[in-house]
Structure formats: C-alpha cells, structure tokens
N, C-alpha and C positions, 0 to 999 in steps of 0.2 A: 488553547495554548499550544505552541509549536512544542515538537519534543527535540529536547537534546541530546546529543551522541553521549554526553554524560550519563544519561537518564540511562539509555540505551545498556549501555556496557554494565549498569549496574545489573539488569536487568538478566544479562547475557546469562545461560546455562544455571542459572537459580532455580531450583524448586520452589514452587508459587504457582498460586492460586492460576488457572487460564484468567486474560485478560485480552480487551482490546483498545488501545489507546491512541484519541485522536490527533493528529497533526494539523493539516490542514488543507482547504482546497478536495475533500474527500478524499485524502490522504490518511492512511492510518496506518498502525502496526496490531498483529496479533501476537499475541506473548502464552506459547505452550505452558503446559505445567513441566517442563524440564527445562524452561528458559529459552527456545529456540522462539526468535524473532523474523517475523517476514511480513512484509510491505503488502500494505494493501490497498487497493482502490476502490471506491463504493461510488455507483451512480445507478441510474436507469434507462433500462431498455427497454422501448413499448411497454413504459409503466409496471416495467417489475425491475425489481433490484439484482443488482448484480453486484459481486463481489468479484475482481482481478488480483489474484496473486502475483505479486512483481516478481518477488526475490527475497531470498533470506538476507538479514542484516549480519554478520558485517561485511560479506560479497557485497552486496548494493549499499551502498552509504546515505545518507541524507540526499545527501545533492544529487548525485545519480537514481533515486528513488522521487525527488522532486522534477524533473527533468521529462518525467512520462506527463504530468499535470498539464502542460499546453498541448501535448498532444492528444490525449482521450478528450480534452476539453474542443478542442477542434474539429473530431472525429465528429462528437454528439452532435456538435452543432453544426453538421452537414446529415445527422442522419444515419450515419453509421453504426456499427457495432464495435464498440473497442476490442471486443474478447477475437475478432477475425481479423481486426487489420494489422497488428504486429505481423500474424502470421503471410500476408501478400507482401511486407519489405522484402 
C-alpha cells in the first residue's frame, strides 16, 4: 500500500518504535525512533542488496522521492550501479 503524506507528517519527529514502511516500486521510508523520515530505495546489485538513501522527508516529498524510481530502474536494467551514477551527472 502506497504511503501518504498524511501518514508521513503523523509520523514526523514522534518518538516511536524504529520502523521501515513500504511504498512502492522498492521505494520505502525508514522512520528513526525520534521520528526523522528518509526515503529509501532497495534493489540488487550482483545479487546483494543494496539499500540508497534518497533524502529526509519533508525536503524530498513524495513525488520528488518517486521521480528517482525510472531512473535506478533503468540504471539496473543496463547493468549499472545506482549508488555511482547520480554521482557522474
């Protein structure tokens, strides 16, 4: 189930349990236990998992956090590393 920015702001700076909560498309948020939210990406690389740190929520928003998903998807599917090609734009 997608999340919403509703969801989110509840969320926001609450003490609470650490958590990680899917979006979609390997899209997710991790949620500290002081409430700090940041965007994450999960896929693999030569069959190991990688985790990408986007950006804290609410600097990156939804949409601008959905907006990386054709591009790491596109990366993969040439073979690439997503964790090095932001860094060659």
């Amino acid at each position: 189930m997608a999340i919403s920015d509703t969801k989110l702001r509840k969320l926001l700076y609450k003490n609470q349990t650490p958590q990680v909560l899917s979006h979609r498309d390997s899209l997710s948020v991790r949620v500290s236990a002081k409430g700090v939210i940041t965007w994450q990406y999960r896929c693999r690389v030569d069959g190991k998992q990688v985790i990408i740190s986007l950006g804290r929520y609410p600097g990156l928003s939804i949409k601008e956090a959905q907006k990386y998903i054709p591009l790491f998807q596109n990366w993969l599917s040439k073979k690439k590393d997503p964790r090095r090609e932001p860094k060659l734009m």
